[in-house]
C-alpha positions as CSV (number, residue, x, y, z in Angstrom):
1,X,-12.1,36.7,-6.3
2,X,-10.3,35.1,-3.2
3,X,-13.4,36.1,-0.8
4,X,-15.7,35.0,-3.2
5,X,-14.0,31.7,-3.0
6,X,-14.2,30.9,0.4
7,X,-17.7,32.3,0.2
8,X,-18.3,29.5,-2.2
9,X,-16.5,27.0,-0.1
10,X,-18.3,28.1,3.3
11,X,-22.0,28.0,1.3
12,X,-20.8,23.9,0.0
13,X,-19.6,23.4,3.8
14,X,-23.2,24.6,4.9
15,X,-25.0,22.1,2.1
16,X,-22.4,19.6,3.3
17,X,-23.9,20.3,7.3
18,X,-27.1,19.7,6.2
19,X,-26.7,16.3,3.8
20,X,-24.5,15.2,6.9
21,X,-28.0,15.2,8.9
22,X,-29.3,12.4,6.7
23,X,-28.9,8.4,8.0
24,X,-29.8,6.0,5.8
25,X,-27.2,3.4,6.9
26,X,-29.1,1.2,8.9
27,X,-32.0,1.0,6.8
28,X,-31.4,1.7,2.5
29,X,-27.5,1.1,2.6
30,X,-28.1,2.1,-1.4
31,X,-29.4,5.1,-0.5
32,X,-26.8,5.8,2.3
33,X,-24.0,5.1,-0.3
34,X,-24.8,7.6,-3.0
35,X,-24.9,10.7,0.5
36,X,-21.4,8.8,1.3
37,X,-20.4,10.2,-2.1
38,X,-22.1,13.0,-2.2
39,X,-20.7,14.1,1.5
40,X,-17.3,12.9,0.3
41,X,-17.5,15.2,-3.0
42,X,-18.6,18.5,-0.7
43,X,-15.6,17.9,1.4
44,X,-13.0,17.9,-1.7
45,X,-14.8,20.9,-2.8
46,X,-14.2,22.5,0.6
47,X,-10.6,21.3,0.5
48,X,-10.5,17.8,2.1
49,X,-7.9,15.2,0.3
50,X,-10.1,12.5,0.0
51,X,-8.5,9.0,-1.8
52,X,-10.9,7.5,-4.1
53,X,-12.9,4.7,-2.8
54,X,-13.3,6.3,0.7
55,X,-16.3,7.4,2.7
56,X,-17.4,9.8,5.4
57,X,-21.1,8.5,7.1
58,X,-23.6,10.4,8.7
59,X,-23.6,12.9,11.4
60,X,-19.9,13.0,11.2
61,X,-18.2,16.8,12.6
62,X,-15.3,18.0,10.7
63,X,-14.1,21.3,12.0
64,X,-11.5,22.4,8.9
65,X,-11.7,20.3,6.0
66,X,-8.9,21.8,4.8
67,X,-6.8,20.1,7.0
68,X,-8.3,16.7,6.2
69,X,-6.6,14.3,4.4
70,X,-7.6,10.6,4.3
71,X,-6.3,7.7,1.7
72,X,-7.7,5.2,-0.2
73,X,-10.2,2.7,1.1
74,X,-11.0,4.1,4.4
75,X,-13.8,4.9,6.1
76,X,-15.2,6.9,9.2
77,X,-18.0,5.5,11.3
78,X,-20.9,8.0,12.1
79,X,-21.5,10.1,14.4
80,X,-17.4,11.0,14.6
81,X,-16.6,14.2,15.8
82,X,-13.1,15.5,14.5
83,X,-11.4,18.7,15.4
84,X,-8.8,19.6,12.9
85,X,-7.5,22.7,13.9
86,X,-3.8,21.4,12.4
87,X,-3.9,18.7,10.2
88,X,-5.0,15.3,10.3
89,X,-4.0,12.2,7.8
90,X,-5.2,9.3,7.5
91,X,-3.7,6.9,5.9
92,X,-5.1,3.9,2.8
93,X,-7.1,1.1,4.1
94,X,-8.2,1.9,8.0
95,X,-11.6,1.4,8.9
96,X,-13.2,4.0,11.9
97,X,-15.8,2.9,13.9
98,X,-19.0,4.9,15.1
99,X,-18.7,7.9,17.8
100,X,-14.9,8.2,16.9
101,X,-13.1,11.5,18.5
102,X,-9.9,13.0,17.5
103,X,-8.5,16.6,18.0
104,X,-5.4,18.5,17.2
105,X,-5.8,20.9,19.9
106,X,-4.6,20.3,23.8
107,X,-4.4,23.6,26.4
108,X,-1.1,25.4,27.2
109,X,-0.5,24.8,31.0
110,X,3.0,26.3,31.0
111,X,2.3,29.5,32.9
112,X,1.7,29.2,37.0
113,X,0.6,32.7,37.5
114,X,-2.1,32.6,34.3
115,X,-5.6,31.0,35.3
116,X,-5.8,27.9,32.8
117,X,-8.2,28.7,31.1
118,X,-6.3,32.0,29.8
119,X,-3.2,30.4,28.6
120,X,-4.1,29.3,25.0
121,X,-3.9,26.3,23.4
122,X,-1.3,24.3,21.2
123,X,-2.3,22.6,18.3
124,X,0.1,19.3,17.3
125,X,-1.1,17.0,14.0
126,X,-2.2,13.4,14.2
127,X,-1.3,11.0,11.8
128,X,-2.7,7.4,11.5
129,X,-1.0,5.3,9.5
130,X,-2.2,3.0,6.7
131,X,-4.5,-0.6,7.7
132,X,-5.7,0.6,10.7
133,X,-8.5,-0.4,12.4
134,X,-10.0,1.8,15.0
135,X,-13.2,0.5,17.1
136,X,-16.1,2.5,18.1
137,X,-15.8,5.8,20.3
138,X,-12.1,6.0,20.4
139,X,-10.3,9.0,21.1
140,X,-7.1,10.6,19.9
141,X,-5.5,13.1,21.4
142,X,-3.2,16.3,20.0
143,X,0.3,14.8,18.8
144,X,-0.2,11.5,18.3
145,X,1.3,9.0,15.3
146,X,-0.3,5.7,14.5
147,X,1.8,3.5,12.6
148,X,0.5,0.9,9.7
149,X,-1.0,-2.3,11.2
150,X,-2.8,-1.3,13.9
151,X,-5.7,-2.0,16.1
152,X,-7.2,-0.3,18.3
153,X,-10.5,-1.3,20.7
154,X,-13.3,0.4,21.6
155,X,-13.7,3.0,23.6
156,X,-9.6,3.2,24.2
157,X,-7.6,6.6,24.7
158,X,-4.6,6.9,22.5
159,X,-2.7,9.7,24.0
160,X,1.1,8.8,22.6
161,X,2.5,7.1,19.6
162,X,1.8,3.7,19.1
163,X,4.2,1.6,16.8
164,X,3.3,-0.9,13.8
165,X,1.6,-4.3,14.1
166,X,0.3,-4.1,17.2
167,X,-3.3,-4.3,19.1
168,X,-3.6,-1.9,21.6
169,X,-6.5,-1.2,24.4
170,X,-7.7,0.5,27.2
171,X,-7.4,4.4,29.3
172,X,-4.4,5.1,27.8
173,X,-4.3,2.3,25.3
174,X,-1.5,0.4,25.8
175,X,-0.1,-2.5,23.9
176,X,-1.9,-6.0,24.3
177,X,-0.2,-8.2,21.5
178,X,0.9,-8.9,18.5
179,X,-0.5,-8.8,15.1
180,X,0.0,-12.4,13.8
181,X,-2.6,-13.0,10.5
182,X,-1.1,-13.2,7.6
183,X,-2.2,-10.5,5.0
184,X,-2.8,-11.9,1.6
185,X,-3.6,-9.6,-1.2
């Protein structure tokens, strides 16, 4: 019954590949809507955590679903590329923009007498915390933690921890300011 299972589960990931091809976003945002659900309800079947009220768009690459867990409210832009080899959670409330890129995995370099390429790799989880927001084609590296109340701009490189209520920038991203709006719920 177990292999039948993931049989089942790789057959849903395989349906989810091919609904992931479809991009109505720019043009029928109805249409795109009801694929957000349906993408988001293929991924729970393949093992995701999804929170309700949350949405994966098109063309977005998720390696192990199974190692995905995202809160409520949050969203990842399209054409995202995420390599979950160890987990990855994200948190309630963060907003991903377009062309995002985050992976778990990083090469061993430990050994001076092994060719690189031969050493292996070693796989650390990221963890974003909860009302982030995270501009188009950032990337985030093996490791990291992203505390609550934070921004990030485009096209930065977060390759260490970055604390709470902050607005951070650049190759690597480093702090900028201070978050100073008031939130009002």
């Amino acid at each position: 019954m177990n292999t039948l299972n993931k049989i089942i589960k790789k057959f849903i990931f395989l349906i989810y590949a091919l609904i992931n091809q479809i991009n109505f976003h720019f043009k029928f945002r109805t249409i795109d809507s009801f694929f957000d659900i349906i993408r988001v309800n293929l991924l729970r079947f393949c093992g995701a955590k999804i929170g309700t009220n949350s949405s994966v768009h098109p063309n977005v690459m998720i390696l192990n679903p199974q190692n995905l867990v995202i809160g409520n409210n949050s969203n990842i832009g399209s054409n995202s590329e995420i390599f979950n080899y160890s987990k990855i959670i994200i948190g309630d409330n963060v907003d991903i923009g377009t062309q995002f890129y985050i992976n778990t995995n990083n090469h061993n370099t430990d050994n001076p007498n092994k060719p690189l390429a031969y050493q292996g790799a070693v796989s650390k989880k990221i963890e974003i915390g909860s009302d982030v927001w995270i501009g188009a084609r950032v990337t985030i590296l093996s490791g990291v933690k992203i505390q609550n109340r934070v921004v990030i701009g485009a096209c930065s490189l977060v390759n260490k921890n970055l604390p709470s209520n902050g607005v951070y920038a650049g190759v690597p991203a480093t702090w900028k300011r201070k978050l100073w709006f008031l939130y009002v719920d």
